[in-house]
C-alpha positions in Angstrom: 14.1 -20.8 -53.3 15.4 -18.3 -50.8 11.9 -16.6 -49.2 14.2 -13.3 -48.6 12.5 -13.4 -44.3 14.9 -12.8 -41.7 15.4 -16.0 -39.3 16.6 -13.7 -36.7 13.0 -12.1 -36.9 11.3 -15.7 -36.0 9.9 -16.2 -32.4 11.0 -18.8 -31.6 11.2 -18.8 -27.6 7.9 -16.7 -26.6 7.4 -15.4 -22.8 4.6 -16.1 -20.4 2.8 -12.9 -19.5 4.4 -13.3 -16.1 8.1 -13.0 -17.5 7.9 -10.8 -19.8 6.0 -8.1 -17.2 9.2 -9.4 -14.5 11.6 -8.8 -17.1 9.2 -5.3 -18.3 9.9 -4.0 -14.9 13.5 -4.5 -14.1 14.4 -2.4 -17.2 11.9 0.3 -16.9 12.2 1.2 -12.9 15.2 3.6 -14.0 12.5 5.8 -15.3 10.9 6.5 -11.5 14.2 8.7 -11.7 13.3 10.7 -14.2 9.9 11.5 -12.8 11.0 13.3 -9.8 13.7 15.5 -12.0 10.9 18.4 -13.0 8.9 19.0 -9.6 6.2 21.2 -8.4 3.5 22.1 -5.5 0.0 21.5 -6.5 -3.3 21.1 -5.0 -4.7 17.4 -4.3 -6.8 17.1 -7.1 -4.2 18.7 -9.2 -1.9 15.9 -8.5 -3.6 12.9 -9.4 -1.4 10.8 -11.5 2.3 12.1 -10.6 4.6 10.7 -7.8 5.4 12.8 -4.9 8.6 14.5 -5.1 8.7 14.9 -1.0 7.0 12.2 1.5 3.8 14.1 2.6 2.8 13.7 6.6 -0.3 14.2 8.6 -1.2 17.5 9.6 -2.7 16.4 13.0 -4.0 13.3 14.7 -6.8 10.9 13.1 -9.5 10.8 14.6 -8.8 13.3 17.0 -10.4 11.7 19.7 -12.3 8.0 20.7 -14.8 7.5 17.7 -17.5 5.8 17.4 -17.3 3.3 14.8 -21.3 2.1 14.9 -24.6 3.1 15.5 -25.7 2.4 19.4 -25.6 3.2 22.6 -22.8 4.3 24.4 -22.0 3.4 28.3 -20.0 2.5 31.2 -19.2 -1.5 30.5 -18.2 -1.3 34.3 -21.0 -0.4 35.2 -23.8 -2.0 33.1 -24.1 -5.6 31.9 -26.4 -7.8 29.4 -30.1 -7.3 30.4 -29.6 -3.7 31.8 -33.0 -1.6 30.8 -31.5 2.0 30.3 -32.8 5.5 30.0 -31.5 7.7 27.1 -29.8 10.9 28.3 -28.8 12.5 25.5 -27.6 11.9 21.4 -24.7 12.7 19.7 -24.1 12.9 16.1 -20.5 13.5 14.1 -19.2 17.0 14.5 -20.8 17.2 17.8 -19.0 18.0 20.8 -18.5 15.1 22.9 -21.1 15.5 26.2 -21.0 13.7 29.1 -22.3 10.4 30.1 -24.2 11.6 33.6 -25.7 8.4 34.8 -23.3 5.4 34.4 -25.3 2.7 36.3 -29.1 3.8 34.6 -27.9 5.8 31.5 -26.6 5.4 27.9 -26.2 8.1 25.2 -27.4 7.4 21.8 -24.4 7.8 19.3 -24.1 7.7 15.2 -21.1 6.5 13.4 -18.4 8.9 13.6 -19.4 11.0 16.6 -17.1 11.4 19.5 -17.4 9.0 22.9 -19.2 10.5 25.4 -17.2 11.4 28.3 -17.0 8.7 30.7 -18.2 5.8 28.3 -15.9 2.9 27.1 -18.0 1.0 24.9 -20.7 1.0 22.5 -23.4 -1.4 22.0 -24.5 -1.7 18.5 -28.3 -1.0 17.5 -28.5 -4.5 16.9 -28.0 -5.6 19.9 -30.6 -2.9 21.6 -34.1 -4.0 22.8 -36.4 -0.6 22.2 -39.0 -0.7 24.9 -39.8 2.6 24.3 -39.2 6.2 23.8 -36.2 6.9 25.3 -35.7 3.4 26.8 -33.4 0.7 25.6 -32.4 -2.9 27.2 -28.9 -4.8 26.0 -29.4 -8.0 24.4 -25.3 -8.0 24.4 -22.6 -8.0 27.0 -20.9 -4.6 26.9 -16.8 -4.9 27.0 -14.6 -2.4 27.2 -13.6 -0.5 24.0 -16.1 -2.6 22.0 -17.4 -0.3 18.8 -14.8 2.7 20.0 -12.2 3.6 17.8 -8.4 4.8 19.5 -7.2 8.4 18.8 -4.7 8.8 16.3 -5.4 5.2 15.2 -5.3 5.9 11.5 -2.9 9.0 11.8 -0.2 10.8 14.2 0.5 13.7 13.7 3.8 13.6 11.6 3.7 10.0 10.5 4.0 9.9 6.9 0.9 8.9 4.3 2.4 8.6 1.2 6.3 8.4 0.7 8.5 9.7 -1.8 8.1 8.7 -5.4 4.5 6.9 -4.4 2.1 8.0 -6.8 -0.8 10.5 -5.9 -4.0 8.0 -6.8 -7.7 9.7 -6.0 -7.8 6.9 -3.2 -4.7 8.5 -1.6 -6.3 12.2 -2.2 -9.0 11.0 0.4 -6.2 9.6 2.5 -4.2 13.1 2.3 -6.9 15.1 3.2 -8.2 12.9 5.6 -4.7 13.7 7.1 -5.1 17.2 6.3 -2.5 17.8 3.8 -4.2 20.2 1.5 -0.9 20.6 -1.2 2.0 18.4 -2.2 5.3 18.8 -3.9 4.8 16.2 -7.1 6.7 15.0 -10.0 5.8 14.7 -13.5 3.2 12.7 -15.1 4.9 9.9 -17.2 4.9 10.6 -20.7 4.3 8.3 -23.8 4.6 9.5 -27.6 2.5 7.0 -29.6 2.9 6.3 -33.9 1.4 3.7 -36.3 3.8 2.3 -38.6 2.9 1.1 -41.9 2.9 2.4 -45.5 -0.5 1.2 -46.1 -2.0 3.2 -43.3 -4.5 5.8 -43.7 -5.5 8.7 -41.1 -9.1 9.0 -39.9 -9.7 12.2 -42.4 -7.9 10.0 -45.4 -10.6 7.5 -44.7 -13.3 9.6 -44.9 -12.1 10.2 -48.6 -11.9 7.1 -49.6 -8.8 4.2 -49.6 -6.5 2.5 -48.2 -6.6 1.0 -44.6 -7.7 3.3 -42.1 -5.3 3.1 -39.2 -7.1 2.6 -35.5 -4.2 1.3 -33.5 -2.7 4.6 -32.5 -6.3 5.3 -31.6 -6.7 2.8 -30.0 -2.8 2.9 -27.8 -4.0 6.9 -26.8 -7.1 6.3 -25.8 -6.0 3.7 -23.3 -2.8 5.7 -22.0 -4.9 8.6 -21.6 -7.6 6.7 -19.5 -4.6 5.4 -17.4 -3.5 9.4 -16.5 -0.9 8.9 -18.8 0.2 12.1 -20.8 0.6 11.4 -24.5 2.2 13.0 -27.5 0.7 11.5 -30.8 3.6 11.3 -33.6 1.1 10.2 -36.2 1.5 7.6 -39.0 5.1 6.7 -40.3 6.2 3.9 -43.4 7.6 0.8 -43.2 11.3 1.2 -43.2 14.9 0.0 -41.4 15.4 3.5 -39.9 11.8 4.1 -38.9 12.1 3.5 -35.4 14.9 4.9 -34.3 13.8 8.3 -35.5 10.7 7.8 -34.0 13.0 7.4 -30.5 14.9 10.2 -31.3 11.4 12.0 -31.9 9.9 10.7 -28.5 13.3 12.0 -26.5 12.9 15.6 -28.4 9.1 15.4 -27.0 10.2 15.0 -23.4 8.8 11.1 -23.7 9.6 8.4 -21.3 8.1 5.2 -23.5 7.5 5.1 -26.9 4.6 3.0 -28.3 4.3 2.0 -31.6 1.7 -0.2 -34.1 2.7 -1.9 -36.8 6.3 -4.1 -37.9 6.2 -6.0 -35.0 5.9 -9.5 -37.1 8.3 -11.5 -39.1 7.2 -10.4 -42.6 9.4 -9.2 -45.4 8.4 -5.1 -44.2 8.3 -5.7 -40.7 11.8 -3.9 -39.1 10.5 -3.6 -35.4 12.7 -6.8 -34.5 15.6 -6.3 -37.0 16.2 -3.0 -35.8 17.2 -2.6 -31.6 20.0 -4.6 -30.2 18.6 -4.2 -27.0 15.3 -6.4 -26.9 14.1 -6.9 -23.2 11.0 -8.8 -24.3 10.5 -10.6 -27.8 7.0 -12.7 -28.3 4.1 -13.2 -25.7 2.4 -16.5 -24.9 -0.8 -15.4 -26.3 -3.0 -15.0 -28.4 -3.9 -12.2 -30.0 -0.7 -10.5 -29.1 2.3 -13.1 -29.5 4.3 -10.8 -31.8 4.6 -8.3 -28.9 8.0 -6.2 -28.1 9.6 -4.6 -25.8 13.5 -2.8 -26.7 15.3 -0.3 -25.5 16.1 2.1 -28.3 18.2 5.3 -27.9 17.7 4.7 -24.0 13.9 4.9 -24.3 11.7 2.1 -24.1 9.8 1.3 -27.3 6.5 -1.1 -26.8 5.8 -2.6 -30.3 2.1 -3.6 -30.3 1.1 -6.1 -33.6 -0.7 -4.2 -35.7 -3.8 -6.5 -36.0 -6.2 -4.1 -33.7 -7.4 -7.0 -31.6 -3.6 -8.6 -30.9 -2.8 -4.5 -30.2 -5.6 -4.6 -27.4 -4.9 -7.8 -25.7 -0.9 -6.2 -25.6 -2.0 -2.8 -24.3 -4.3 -4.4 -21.6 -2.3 -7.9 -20.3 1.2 -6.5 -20.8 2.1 -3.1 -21.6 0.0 -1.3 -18.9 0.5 -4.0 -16.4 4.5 -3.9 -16.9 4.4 -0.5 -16.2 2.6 -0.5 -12.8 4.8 -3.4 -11.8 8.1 -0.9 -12.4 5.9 1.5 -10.0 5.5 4.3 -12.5 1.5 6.1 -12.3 -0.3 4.7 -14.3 -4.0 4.5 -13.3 -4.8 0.6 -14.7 -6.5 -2.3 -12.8 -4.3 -5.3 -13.2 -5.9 -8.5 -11.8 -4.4 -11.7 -11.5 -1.4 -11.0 -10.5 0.9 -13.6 -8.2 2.3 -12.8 -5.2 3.9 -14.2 -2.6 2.5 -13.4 0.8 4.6 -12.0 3.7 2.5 -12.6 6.6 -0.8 -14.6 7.1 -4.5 -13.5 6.5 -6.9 -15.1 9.3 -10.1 -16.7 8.0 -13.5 -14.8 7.6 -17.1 -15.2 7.8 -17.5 -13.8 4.4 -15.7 -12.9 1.0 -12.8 -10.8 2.1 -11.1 -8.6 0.1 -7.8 -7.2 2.1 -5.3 -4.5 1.4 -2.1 -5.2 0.3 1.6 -4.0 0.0 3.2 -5.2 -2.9 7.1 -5.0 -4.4 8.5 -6.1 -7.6 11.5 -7.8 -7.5 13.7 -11.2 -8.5 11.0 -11.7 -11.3 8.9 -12.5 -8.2 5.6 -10.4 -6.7 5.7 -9.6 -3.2 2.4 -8.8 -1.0 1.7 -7.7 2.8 -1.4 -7.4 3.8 -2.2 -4.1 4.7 -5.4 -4.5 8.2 -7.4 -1.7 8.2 -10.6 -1.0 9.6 -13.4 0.7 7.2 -13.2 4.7 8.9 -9.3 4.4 8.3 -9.2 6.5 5.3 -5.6 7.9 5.9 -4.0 4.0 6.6 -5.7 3.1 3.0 -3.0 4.8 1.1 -0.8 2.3 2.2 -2.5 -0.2 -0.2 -1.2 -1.0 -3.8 -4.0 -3.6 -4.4 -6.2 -6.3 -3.1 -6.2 -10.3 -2.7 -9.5 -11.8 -2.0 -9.8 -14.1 0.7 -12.8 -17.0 0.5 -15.3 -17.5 3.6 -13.6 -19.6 6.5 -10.1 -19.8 3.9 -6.7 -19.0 6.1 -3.9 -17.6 4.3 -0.4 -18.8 5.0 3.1 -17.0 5.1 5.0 -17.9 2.0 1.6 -19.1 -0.2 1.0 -17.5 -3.4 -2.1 -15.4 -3.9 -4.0 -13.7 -6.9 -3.5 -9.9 -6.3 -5.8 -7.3 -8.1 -3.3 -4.3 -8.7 -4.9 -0.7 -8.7 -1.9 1.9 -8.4 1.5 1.0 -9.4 3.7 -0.8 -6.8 6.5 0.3 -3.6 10.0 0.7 -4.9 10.8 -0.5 -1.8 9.0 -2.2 0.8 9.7 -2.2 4.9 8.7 -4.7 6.9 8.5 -4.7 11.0 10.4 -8.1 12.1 11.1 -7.3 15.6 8.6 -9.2 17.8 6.0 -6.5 18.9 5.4 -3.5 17.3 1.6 -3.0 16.4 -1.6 -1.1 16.9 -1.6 2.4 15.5 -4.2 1.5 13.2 -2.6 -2.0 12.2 -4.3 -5.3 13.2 -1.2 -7.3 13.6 -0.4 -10.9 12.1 0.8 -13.1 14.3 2.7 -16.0 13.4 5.1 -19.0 14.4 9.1 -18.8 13.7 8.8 -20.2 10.3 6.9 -17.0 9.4 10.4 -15.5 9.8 12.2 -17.8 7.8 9.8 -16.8 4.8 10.4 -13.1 5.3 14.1 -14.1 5.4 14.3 -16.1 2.6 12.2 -13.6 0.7 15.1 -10.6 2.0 17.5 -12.4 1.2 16.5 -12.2 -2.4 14.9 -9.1 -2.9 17.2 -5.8 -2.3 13.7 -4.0 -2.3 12.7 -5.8 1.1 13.7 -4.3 4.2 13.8 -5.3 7.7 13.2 -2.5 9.9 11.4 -1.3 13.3 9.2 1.6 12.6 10.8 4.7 14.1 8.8 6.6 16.4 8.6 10.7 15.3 6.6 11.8 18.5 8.6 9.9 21.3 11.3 11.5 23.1 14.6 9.5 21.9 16.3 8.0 24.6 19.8 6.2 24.9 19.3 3.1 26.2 22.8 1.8 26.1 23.4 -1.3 23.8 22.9 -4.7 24.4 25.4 -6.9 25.6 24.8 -9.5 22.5 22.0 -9.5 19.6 18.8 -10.3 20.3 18.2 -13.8 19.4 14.7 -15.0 18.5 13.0 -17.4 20.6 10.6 -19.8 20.2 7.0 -17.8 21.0 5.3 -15.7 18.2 6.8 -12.9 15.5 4.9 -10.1 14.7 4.7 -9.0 11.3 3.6 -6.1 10.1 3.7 -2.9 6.7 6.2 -0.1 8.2 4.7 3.0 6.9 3.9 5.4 9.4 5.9 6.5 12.4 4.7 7.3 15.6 2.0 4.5 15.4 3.8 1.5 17.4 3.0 1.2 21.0 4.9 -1.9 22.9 7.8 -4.3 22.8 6.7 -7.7 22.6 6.2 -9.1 26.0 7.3 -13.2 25.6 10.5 -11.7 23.4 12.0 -8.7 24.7 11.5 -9.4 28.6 14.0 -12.7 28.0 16.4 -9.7 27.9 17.1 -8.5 31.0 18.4 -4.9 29.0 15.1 -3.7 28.5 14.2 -3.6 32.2 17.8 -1.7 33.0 16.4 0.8 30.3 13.0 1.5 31.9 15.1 2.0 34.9 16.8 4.9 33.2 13.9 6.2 32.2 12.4 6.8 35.8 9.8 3.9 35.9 8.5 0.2 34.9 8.3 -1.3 31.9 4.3 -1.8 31.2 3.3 -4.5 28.8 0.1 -4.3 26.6 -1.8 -6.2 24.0 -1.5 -4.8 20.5 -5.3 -3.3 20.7 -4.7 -0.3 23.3 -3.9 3.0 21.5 -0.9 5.4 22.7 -3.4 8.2 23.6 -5.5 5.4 25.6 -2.5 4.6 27.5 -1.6 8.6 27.3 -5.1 9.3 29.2 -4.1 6.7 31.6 -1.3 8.8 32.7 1.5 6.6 31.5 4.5 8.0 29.8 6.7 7.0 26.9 10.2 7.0 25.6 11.8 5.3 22.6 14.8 3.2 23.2 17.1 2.7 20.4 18.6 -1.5 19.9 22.0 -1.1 17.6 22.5 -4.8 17.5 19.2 -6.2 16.9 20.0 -8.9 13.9 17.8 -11.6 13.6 19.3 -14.5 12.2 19.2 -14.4 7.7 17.9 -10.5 8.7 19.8 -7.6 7.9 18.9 -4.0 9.7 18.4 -1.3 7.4 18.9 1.3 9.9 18.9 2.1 14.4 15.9 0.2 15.4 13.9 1.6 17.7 10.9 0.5 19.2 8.4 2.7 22.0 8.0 1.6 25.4 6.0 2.6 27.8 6.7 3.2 31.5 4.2 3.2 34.2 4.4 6.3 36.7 2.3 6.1 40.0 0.4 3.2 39.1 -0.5 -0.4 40.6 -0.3 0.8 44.4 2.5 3.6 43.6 -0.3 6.2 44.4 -1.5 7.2 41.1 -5.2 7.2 39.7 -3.6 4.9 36.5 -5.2 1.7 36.0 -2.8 -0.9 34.8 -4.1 -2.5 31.8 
């Protein structure tokens, strides 16, 4: 006896969670597009939720000057060593204006997180590490070096390096970061849009029920809530009966609402009035490996995407949650969900810790496959935090590799695209830099070669003067000493070329030449203004054939160098570092 149920309708090939969200994003990324078509200038808090329409830049330098980053006692680590008994001249809180440190060899000014460096100080010793002998007297139990507790100017922000790029979506972690970097308004996009609908002729609305009969519908409920509570905007298209044409009106509906997904309840099964998967042609995903929520689908109907939740409430919940809000942050579109568990594929190394770690991290979508960098950041750098997508959390004394999978906790949606630094040196502006061996490399490579969405580039620097360097008589060839990896994301932040790579090129030397002085390397922990203050000068020298090996370019590289005028004997005050 023919049953009258569709075959076609039976799942028989069901996704993982992790390929149907891979597959979720591919198809829905079109609608980042569409986001940026209506745009606008609003206030921060205004913006929350919608991307940015126009890459917003620091207004200024951040901090504006050496911070402290502990409570302590500042003072001359020249000058005083481990075991020194010192007098306390004077205190300065944040907001203060910095004074000055009057008695280097007998003298140490008290300091509070966040206050300016006394003049003439270069490190501070933390309050644990003070011996209080008595009012106003203090001996170090610790041996003062240089630039201990002190944090560079402009580490977390140059003026004109950008904090959040185009299409990146205005979070209220990345209000803090704006105005931290004093950007006060922002030209944004509009919110995405979902119109939600139970279907199902037995369905009852919440005032039906309250009169008695029939099945009172909680799904839509239920889908609105959740969208709403994810900074979703949502247009409610109510309850609708089982039929064949059911769902494409409702997509012509959601299109005349200015929708960009449609999410419906109901007819998502394999029963005789269940026309969710007879319907669409174009099925992106068709059954989850779960449970509740196997008969779970994504189409495309009309052009708009259409999430078909089961109508069982619980199976609807376990869809929302595991794969209709987490496919959505992996396109990138804002959508304010926490997605945890996610795997990723790590672009440069995380060093072990003493204690639970939880870093930053970058993170791009593409091939199917999860792509994370870890983002360093020290806790006062509120502006670099808005580089972040998520977090990975790292066990006590438990290294990380290059190329190893980790569990990524997504908070924001992810890059569209995702820059990398491959070029042997640039760091510091706020970055702790990975360091790592060749095969680091290959792993980027392999992972470029890909993922379209992966760039190699060398950050460009916005406050250097540009310089023409002339070009290289061949590419520059990696050699066998460490690659520095790091997240391109601000400009104007990169202080050196890398000493064991670049000076095997005898160019770079001919290029300091042009510039009037001497090349001048540092280690990745001295700051431009540092250097600045020293009285050293910079330029930016552009390479047009650096191509690493299984690399490819994405634009002129260039990378800041600095020169040292009048230093090391050439009669200047400079102290070379």
């Amino acid at each position: 006896m023919d049953s009258g149920i569709d075959r076609g309708k039976i799942l028989s090939t069901l996704h993982t969670l992790e390929e149907a969200i891979a597959r979720a994003a591919g198809r829905l990324e079109v609608l980042r597009g569409s986001l940026l078509e209506k745009r606008e200038s609003l206030g921060l808090p205004a913006a929350i939720g919608r991307p940015l329409a126009r890459k917003a830049v620091a207004r200024g330098c951040y901090p504006p000057y050496p911070r402290v980053n502990l409570d302590g006692c500042a003072v001359d680590s020249s000058r005083v060593s481990r075991g020194s008994v010192l007098r306390v001249t004077a205190r300065l809180r944040p907001g203060m204006e910095p004074v000055e440190l009057v008695d280097r060899e007998g003298g140490c000014v008290w300091v509070d997180t966040g206050a300016p460096l006394p003049v003439g100080a270069d490190a501070v010793v933390p309050l644990e590490e003070l011996d209080m002998l008595g009012e106003g007297v203090v001996r170090l139990e610790a041996e003062p070096r240089r630039w201990m507790g002190v944090a560079d100017p402009c580490s977390d922000a140059m003026d004109g390096s950008v904090v959040l790029g185009e299409g990146e979506v205005v979070t209220p972690e990345a209000v803090a970061s704006l105005a931290s970097a004093g950007v006060h308004d922002v030209e944004a996009g509009s919110r995405l849009r979902a119109c939600v609908a139970s279907v199902g002729d037995e369905l009852r609305s919440l005032e039906e029920c309250r009169e008695g009969g029939g099945v009172c519908e909680t799904n839509r409920l239920l889908a609105r809530s959740r969208l709403e509570a994810a900074e979703v905007e949502v247009v409610d298209l109510g309850i609708h009966p089982d039929r064949p044409e059911t769902l494409s009106s409702l997509a012509a509906a959601a299109r005349g609402s200015g929708c960009h997904i449609l999410v419906t309840s109901g007819g998502s099964s394999v029963g005789l009035s269940d026309y969710a998967l007879a319907g669409p042609e174009d099925i992106v995903v068709r059954g989850l490996a779960i449970r509740p929520g196997r008969p779970t689908t994504l189409s495309i109907v009309d052009g708009i995407p259409v999430y078909s939740l089961p109508g069982n409430p619980r199976s609807a919940g376990s869809a929302i949650d595991l794969f209709l809000l987490p496919s959505l942050a992996a396109a990138g579109l804002p959508v304010a969900t926490v997605v945890p568990g996610m795997r990723a594929v790590l672009l440069a190394g995380v060093k072990p810790g003493r204690r639970l770690s939880y870093i930053p991290v970058a993170a791009v979508y593409c091939g199917g496959r999860l792509y994370a960098v870890p983002v360093s950041t020290e806790s006062y750098m509120t502006v670099s935090w808005a580089a972040a997508d998520g977090y990975i959390a790292v066990e006590p004394g438990k290294a990380l590799e290059p190329g190893e999978e980790a569990s990524v906790t997504i908070v924001r949606g992810v890059k569209r695209r995702l820059s990398i630094d491959y070029t042997g040196g640039l760091g510091g502006g706020g970055y702790r830099v990975t360091l790592a061996k060749p095969p680091h490399g290959k792993v980027v490579a392999e992972a470029i070669a890909r993922c379209p969405r992966l760039e190699a580039v060398v950050t460009e620097d916005a406050a250097g003067e540009m310089v023409e360097a002339g070009t290289p008589s061949g590419a520059l060839e990696p050699v066998d000493q460490d690659i520095v990896i790091a997240v391109n994301r601000k400009c104007g932040n990169n202080i050196i070329a890398a000493p064991r790579v670049l000076e095997k090129s005898g160019w770079l030397s001919r290029a300091a030449s042009r510039l009037g002085g001497e090349i001048l390397y540092v280690d990745n922990v001295q700051s431009s203004a540092r250097l600045a203050a020293l009285g050293y000068t910079c330029g930016a020298v552009t390479l047009k054939s650096l191509t690493p090996p299984g690399l490819r370019v994405a634009s002129e590289t260039r990378i800041r160098v600095y020169i040292a005028r009048g230093w090391a004997g050439k009669g200047g005050s400079g102290e070379k570092q």
